[in-house]
ROBA-711049 format. One record per residue: residue in three letters; x, y, z of N, C-alpha, C in turn. Coordinates in steps of 0.1 Angstrom, whole numbers, plus 5000, padded with zeros to 4 digits. Atoms other than C-alpha are relative to their C-alpha. Example, Ala and Ser with C-alpha at 12.3 -4.5 7.8 and 13.67 -1.06 7.14 Angstrom:
2
ala 5009 4988 5000 5123 4955 5078 5009 5012 5000
ser 4991 4989 5000 5137 4989 5071 4992 5011 5008
***
This chain:
120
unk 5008 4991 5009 8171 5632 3025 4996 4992 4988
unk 4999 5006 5014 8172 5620 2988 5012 4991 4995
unk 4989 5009 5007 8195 5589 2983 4998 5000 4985
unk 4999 5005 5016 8186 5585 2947 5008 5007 4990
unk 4993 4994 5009 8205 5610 2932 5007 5014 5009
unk 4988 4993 4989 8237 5625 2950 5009 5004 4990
unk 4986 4992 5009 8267 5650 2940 5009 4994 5004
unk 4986 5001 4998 8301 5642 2943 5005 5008 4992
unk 4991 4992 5004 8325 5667 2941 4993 5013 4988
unk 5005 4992 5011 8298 5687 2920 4995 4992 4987
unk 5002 5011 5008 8292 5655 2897 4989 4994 5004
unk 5011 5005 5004 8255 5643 2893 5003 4983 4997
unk 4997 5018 5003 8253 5604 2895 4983 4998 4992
unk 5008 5000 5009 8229 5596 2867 4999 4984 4990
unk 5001 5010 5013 8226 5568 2838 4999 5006 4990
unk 4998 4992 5015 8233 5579 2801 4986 4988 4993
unk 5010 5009 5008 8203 5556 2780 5010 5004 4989
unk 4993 5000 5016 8217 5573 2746 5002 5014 5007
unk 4994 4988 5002 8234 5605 2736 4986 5011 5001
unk 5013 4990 4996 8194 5619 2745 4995 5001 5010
unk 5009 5003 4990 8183 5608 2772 5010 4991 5011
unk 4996 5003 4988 8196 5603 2809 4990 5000 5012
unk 5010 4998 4988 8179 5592 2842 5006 4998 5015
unk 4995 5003 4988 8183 5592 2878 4988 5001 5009
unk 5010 4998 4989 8163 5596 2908 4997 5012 5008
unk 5009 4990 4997 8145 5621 2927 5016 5014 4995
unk 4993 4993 5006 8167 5654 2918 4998 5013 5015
unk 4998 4987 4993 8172 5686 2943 5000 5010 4995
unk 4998 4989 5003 8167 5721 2936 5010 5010 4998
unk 4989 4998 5006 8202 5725 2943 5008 4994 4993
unk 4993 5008 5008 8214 5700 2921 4999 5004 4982
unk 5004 4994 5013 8198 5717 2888 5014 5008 4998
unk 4990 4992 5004 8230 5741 2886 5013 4992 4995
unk 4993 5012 4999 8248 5706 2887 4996 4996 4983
unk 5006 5007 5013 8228 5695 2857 5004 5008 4984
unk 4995 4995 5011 8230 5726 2838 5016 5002 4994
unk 4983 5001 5008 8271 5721 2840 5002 4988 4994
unk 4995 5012 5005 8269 5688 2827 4990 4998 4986
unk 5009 4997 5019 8246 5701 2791 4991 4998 5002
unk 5017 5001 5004 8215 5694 2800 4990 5005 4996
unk 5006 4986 5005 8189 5713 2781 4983 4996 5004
unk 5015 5005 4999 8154 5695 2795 4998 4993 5013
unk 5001 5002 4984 8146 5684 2829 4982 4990 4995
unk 5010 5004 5001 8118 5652 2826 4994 4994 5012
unk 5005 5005 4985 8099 5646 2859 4984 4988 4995
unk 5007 5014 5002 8083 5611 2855 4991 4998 5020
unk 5004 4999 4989 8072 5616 2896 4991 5009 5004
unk 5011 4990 4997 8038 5630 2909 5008 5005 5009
unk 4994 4997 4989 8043 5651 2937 4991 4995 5011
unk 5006 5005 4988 8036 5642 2970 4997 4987 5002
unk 5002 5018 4996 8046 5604 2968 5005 4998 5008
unk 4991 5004 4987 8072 5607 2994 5001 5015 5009
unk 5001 4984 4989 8071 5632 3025 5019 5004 4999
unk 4988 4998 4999 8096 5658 3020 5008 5001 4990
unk 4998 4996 5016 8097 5656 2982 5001 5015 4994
unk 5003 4988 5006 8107 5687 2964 4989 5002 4989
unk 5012 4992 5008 8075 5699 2943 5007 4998 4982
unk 4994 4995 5013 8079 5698 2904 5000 5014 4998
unk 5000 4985 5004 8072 5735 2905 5013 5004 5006
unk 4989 4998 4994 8100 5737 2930 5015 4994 4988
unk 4987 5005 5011 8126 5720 2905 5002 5009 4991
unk 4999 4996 5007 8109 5737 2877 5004 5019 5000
unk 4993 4986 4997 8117 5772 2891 5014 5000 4995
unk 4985 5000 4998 8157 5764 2897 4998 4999 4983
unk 4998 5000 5011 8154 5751 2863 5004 5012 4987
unk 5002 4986 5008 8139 5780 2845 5012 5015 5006
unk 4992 4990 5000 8166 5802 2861 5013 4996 4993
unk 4985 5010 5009 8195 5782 2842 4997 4999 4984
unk 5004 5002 5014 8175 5782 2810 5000 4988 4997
unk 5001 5016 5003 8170 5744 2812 4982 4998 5001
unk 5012 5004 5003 8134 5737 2800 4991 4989 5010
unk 5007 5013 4990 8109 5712 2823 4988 4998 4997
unk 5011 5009 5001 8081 5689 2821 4995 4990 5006
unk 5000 5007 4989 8064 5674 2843 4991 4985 4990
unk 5005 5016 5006 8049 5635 2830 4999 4991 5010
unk 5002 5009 4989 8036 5621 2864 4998 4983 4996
unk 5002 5013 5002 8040 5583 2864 4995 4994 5010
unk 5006 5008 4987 8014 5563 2891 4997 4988 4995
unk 5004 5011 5003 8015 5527 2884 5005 4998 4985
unk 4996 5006 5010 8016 5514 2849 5003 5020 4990
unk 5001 4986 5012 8024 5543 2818 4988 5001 4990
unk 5012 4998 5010 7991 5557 2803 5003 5003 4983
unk 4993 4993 5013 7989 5564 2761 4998 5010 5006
unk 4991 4984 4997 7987 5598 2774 5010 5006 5004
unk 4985 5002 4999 8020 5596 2789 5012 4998 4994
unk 4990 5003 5013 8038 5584 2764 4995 5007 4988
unk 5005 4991 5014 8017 5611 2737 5007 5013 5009
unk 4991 4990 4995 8032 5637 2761 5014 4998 5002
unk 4983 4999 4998 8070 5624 2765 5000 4999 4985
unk 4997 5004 5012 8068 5614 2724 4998 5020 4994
unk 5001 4991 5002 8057 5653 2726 5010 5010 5002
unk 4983 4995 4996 8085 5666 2745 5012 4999 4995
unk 4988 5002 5010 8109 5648 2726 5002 5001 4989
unk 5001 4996 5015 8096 5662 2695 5005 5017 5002
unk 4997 4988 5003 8098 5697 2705 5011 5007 5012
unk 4994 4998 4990 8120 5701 2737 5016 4999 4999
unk 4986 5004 5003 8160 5703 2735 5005 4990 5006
unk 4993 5007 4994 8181 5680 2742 5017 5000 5003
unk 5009 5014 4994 8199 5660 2761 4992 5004 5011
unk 5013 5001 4987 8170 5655 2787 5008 4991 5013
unk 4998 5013 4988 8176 5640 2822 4987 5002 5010
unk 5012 5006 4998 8146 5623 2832 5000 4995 5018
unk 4997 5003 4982 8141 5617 2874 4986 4996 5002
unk 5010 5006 4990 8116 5596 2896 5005 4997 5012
unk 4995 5003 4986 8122 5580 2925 5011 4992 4999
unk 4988 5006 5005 8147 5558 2911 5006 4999 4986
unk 4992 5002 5014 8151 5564 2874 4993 4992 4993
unk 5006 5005 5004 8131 5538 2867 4989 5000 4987
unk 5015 4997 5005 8097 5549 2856 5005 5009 4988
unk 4993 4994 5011 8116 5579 2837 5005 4992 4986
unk 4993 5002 5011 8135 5557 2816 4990 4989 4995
unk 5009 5009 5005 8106 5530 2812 4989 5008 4991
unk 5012 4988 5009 8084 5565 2795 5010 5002 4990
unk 4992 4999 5012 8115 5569 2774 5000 4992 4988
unk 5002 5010 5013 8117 5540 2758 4984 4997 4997
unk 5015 5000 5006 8078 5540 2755 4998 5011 4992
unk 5000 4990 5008 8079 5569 2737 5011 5003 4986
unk 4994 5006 5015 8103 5555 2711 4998 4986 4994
unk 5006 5007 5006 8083 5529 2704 4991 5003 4985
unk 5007 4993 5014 8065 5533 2668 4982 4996 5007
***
């Protein structure tokens, strides 16, 4: 299914960046209840949908989410990161709780819009 981001024992395998901001890879609809036990208050999808067959939907995430009271945003990343991408995560992170955990296909792209959006 989704190797990039697996439970153990109910434990989310992830990366911390800072005390705001965490990333991993694609994310499951059942794994959100995972998320919200571990404080997360922002859910950042850095992944269009429909890059891999079989992908859950950001709407599908963003459902689970919104029944947990964990906030979502979707910030598709295809190729390089547009300024528009980074004027919408620098927008997120202005008004959105934290901490955020950020998901693509591997975490990557996620955490490569983060730090672009703490850039001055």
């Amino acid at each position: 299914m989704w190797p990039f981001s697996s439970t153990k024992a109910n434990k989310m395998n992830y990366r911390s960046i800072d005390a705001d901001f965490a990333v991993a890879g694609q994310v499951r609809p059942d794994q959100i209840e995972a998320l919200a036990a571990a404080g997360f208050k922002t859910i950042v999808c850095a992944r269009p949908d429909n890059e891999e067959p079989g992908q859950p939907s950001f709407r599908q995430i963003a459902a689970e989410a919104e029944k947990l009271g964990i906030k979502s945003v979707h910030i598709p990343i295809s190729g390089g990161i547009s300024d528009s991408a980074v004027k919408s995560m620098k927008k997120a992170l202005a008004g959105l709780p934290k901490p955020m955990y950020g998901y693509c296909r591997s975490g990557a792209r996620a955490g490569s819009l983060y730090g672009a959006a703490l850039r001055p």
